[in-house]
C-alpha positions as CSV (number, residue, x, y, z in Angstrom):
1,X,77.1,121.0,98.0
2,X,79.9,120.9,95.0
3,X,80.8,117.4,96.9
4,X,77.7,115.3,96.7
5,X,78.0,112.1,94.8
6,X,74.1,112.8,93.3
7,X,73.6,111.3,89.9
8,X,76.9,109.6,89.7
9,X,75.6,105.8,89.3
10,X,78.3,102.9,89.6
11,X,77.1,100.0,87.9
12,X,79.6,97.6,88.6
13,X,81.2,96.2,92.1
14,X,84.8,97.1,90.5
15,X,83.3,100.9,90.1
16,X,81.9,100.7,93.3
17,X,84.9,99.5,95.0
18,X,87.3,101.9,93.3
19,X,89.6,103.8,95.1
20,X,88.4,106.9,94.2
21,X,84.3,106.3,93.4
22,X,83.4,109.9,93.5
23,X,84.6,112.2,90.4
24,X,84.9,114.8,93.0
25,X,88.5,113.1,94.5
26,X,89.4,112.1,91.0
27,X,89.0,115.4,90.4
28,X,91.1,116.8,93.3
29,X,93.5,114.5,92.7
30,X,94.1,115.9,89.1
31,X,94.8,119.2,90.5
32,X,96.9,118.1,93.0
33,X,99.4,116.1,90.1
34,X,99.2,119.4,88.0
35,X,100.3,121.4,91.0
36,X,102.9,119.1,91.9
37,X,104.5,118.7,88.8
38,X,103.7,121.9,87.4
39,X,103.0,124.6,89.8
40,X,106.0,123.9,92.3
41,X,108.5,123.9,89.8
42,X,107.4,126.9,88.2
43,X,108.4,128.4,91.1
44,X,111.6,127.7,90.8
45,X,112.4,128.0,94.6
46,X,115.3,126.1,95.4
47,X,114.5,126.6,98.8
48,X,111.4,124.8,99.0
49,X,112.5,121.9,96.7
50,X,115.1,120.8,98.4
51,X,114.3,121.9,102.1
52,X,110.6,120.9,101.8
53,X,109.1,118.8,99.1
54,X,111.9,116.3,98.2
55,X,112.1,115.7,102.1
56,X,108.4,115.4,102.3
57,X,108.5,112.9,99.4
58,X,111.5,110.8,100.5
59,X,109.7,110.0,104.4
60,X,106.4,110.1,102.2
61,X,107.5,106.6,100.4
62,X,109.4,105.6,103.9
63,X,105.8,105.8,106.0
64,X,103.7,104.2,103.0
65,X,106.3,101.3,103.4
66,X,105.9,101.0,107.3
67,X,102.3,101.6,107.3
68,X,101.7,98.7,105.1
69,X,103.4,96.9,107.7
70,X,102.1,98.5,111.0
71,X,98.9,99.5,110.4
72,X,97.5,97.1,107.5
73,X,99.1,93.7,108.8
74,X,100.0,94.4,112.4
75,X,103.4,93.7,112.5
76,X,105.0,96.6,114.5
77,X,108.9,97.2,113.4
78,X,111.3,99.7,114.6
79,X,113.6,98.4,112.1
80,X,112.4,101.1,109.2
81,X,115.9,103.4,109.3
82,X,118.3,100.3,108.8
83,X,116.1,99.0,105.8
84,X,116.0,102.2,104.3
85,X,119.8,102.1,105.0
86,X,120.2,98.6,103.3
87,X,118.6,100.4,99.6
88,X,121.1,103.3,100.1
89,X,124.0,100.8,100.5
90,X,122.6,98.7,97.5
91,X,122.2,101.4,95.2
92,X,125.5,102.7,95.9
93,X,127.4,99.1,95.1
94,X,124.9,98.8,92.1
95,X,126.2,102.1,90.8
96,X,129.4,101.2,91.3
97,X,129.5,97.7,90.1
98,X,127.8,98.7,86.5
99,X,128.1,102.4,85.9
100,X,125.8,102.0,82.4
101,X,122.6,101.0,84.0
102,X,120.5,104.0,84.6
103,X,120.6,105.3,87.8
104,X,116.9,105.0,88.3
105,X,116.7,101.3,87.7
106,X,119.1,101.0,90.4
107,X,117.1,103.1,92.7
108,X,114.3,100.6,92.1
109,X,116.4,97.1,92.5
110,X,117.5,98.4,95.6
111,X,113.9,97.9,96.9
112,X,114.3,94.2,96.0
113,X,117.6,93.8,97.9
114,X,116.1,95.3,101.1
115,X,113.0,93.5,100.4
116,X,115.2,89.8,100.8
117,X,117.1,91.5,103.7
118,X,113.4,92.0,105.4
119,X,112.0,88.8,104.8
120,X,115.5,87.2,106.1
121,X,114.6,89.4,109.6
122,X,110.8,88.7,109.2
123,X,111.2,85.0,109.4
124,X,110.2,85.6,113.7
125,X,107.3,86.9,112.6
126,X,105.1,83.4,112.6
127,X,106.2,82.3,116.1
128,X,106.5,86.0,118.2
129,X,104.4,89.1,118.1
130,X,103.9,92.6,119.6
131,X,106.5,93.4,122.1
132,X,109.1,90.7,120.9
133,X,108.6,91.4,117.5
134,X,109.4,95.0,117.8
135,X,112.4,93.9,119.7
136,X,113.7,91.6,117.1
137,X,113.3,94.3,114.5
138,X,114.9,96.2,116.7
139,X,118.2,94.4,116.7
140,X,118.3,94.0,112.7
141,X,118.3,98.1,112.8
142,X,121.6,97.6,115.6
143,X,122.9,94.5,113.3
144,X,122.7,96.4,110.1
145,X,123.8,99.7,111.4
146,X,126.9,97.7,112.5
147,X,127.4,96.3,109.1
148,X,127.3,99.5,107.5
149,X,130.1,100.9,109.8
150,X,132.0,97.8,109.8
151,X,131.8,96.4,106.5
152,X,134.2,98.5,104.2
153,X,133.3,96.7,101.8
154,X,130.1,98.5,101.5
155,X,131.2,102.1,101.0
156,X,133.7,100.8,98.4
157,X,136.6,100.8,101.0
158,X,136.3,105.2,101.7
159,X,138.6,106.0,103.8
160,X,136.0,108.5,105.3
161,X,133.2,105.8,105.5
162,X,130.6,107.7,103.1
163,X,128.8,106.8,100.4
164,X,129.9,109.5,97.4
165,X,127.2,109.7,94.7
166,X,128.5,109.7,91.2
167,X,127.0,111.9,88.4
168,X,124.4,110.0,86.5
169,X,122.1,111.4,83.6
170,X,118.5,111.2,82.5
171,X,117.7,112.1,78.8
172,X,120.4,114.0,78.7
173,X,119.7,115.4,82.2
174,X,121.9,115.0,85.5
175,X,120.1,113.5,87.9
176,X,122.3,112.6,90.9
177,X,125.9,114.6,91.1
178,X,126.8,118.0,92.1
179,X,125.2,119.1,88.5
180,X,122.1,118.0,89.2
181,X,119.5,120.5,89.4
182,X,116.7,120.8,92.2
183,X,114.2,120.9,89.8
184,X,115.3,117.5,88.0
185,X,115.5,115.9,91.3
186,X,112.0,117.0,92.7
187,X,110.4,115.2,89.2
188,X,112.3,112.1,89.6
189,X,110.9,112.0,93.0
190,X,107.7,113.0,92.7
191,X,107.2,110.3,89.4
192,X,108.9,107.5,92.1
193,X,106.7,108.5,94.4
194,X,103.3,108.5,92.3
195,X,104.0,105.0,90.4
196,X,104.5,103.6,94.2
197,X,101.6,104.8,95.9
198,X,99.5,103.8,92.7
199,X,101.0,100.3,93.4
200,X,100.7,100.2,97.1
201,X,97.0,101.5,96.9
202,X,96.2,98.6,94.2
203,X,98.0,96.0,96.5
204,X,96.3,97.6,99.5
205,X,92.6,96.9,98.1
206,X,93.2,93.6,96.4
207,X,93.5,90.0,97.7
208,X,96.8,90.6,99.5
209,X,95.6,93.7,101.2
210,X,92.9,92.1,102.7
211,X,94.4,89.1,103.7
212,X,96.9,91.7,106.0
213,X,94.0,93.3,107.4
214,X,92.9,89.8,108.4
215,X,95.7,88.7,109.8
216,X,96.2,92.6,111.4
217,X,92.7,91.9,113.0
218,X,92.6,88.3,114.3
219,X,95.5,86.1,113.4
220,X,94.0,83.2,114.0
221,X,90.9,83.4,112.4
222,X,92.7,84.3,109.4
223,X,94.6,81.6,109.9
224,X,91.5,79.6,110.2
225,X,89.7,81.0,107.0
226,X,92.6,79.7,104.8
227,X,95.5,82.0,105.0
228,X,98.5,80.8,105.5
229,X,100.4,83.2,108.2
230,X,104.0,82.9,107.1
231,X,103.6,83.5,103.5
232,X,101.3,86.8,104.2
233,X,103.3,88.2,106.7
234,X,106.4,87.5,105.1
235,X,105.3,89.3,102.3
236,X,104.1,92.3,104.2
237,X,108.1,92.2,105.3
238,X,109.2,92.0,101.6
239,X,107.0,94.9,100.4
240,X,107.1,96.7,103.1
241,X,110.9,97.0,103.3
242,X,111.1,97.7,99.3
243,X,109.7,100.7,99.8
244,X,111.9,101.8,102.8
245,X,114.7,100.5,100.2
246,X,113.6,102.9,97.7
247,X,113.3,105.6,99.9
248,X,116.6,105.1,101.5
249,X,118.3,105.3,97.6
250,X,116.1,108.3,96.7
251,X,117.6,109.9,100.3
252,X,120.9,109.4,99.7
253,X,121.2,109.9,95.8
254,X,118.3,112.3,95.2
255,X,118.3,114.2,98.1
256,X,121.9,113.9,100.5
257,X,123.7,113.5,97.2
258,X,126.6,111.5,99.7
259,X,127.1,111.0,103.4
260,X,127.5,109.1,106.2
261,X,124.5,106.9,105.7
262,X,124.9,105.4,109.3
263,X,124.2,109.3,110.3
264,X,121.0,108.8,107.9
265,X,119.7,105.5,109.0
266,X,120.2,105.3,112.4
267,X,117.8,103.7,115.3
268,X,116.6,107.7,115.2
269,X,115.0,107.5,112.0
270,X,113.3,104.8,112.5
271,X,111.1,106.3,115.9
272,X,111.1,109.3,113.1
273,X,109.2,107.3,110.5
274,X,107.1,105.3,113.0
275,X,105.8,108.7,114.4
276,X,104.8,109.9,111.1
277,X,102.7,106.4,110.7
278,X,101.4,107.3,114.2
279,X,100.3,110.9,113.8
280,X,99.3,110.8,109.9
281,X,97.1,107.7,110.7
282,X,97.6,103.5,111.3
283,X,96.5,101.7,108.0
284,X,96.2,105.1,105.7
285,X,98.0,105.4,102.5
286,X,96.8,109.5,102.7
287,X,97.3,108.9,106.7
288,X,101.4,108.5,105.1
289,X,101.6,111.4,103.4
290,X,99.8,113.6,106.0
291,X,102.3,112.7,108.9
292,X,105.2,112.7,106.7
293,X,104.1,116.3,105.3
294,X,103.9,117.4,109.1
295,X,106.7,116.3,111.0
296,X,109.2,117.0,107.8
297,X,107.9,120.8,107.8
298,X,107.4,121.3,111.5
299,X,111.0,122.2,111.7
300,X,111.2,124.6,108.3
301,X,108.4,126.4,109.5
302,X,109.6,126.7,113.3
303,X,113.1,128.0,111.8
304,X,112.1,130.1,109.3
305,X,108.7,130.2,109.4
306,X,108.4,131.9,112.7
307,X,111.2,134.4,112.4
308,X,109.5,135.8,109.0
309,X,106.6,137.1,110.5
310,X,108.5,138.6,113.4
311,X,109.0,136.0,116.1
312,X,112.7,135.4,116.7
313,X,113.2,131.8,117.5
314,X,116.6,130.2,117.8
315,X,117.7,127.2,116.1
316,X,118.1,125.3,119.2
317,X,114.7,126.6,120.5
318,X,113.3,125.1,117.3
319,X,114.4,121.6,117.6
320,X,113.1,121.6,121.1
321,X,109.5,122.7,120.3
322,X,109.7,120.4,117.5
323,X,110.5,117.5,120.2
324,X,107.8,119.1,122.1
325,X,105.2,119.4,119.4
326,X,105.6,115.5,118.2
327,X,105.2,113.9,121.3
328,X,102.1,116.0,122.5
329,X,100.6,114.8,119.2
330,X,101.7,111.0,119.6
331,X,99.9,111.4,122.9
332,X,96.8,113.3,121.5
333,X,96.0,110.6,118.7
334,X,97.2,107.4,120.8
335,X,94.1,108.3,123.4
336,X,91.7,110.9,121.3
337,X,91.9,109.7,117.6
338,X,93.8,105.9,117.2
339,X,93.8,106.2,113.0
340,X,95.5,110.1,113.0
341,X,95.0,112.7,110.3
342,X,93.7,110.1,108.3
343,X,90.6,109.6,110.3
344,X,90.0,114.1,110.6
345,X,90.4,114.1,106.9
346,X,87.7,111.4,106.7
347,X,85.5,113.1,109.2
348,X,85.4,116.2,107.5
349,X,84.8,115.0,103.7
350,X,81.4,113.1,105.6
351,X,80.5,115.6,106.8
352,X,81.4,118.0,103.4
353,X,78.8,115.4,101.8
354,X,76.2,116.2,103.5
355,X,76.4,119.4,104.5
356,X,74.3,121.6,105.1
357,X,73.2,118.8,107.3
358,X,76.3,117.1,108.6
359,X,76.2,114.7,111.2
């Protein structure tokens, strides 16, 4: 009963269109920004900041930026890893090529550069669809992953081929280097994060938004209603592959801290981020977060989770149930429920509204 909407008039169709109409999720949403930014780092758990939650954040952005391409326009890509490779790369020249600029800002341009490298590979996207698209996407994840290994001049000419993250501040605070602190990292993050998804959700339930779901739902009589294909879908590309941009900076520089970002960003991650699209729901912003939160803690818990409470379980045992527990699920909500977590998390806030009589 604490759930009903009763009494809470909208008088407006922007009120009544708002993203979150009921004071109820406002209200839950609230708590969930004062945990976040409060409540975990009080805890000051290194463990779970850097094994858990900056993880969970980093494929969190990754699967907002493919679902706004899968599951709102219909454009599948199994190019995410190599985009997400291509803002790592560009924020590692940025940072290189004008050491003053705060490291943040360059985290953020290196959206843009993998946004123009994602419309340069979305250009197919007018003339093939489906299985061809996915293919084409496909090789830009083999092209780029091939420029990242041979291209020295893209790691700044290493002789070890990784990408070595220099020490920059904030306020006074380091943010990326070896003195950076888990704590400091997990806020940038989390702030990244927040100011994205606010974006993505206004883009999402605006004029653009519903111009992708037309075009995700009938091309051609989108196309026949006045949208013009190419310029929609090449912008799905362009936003879609900032945020996979983003998150590829915010992986290497705010969680890696260095590597070999062909390791990071290979064909692998890519299936990695389209699963979490598939099991936390197709055309969900929450459906994002939900499959990025599961698959990225599946293994923590399995490691450690299980042995805590007194079930040995091997490393390599781990992984394999891991493997195991993914593809069941893919399986599960391909046939039982198409739209994921998303779509249970729906279900049961109808039903919370009505209960005691639910449906």
């Amino acid at each position: 009963m604490f759930y009903r909407e009763a009494g809470q008039f909208k008088t407006s169709y922007a009120a009544d269109m708002a993203v979150f109409p009921i004071r109820q999720d406002r209200i839950g949403i609230a708590i969930i920004l004062a945990l976040a930014y409060l409540g975990i780092p009080a805890l000051q758990n290194e463990f779970l900041l850097t094994s858990v939650m900056i993880p969970m954040l980093v494929f969190s952005l990754a699967a907002i930026g493919l679902n706004l391409l899968t599951g709102y326009t219909g454009l599948l890509s199994l190019g995410t890893g190599a985009f997400m490779g291509v803002g790592a790369y560009a924020c590692y020249k940025l940072t290189t090529l004008f050491p003053g600029v705060n490291i943040i800002v360059w985290i953020v341009a290196s959206g843009f550069v993998s946004a123009f490298v994602g419309v340069l590979f979305g250009l197919p996207s007018l003339r093939i669809k489906g299985f061809y698209l996915a293919v084409a996407t496909l090789a830009a994840q083999f092209f780029l992953q091939w420029c990242f290994v041979r291209i020295p001049w893209l790691y700044n000419y290493n002789a070890s081929g990784a990408i070595e993250v220099p020490q920059r501040t904030l306020f006074g605070l380091p943010v990326t280097g070896a003195n950076a602190t888990p704590e400091t990292r997990y806020l940038v993050l989390l702030t990244l994060v927040v100011v994205l998804t606010w974006f993505a959700s206004n883009i999402v339930h605006g004029r653009v938004g519903r111009a992708w779901m037309a075009v995700r739902d009938m091309d051609i009589a989108a196309e026949l209603m006045g949208i013009r294909l190419l310029p929609t879908k090449l912008l799905a590309f362009a936003v879609s592959s900032f945020y996979c941009g983003v998150a590829g900076a915010a992986m290497m520089f705010l969680w890696y801290g260095g590597g070999e970002a062909n390791d990071a960003f290979n064909i692998n991650q890519s299936f990695t981020i389209l699963f979490m699209v598939i099991i936390g729901g197709l055309g969900s912003l929450i459906g994002s977060f939900f499959g990025a939160a599961f698959i990225s803690m599946l293994p923590t818990i399995l490691k450690f989770g299980l042995p805590a409470i007194g079930i040995p379980l091997s490393g390599a045992t781990a992984e394999h149930l891991t493997f195991l527990t993914v593809g069941v699920l893919i399986i599960f909500f391909l046939i039982v429920e198409p739209h994921g977590l998303a779509r249970l998390w729906q279900i049961a806030k109808q039903k919370l509204r009505l209960w005691p009589f639910p449906y």
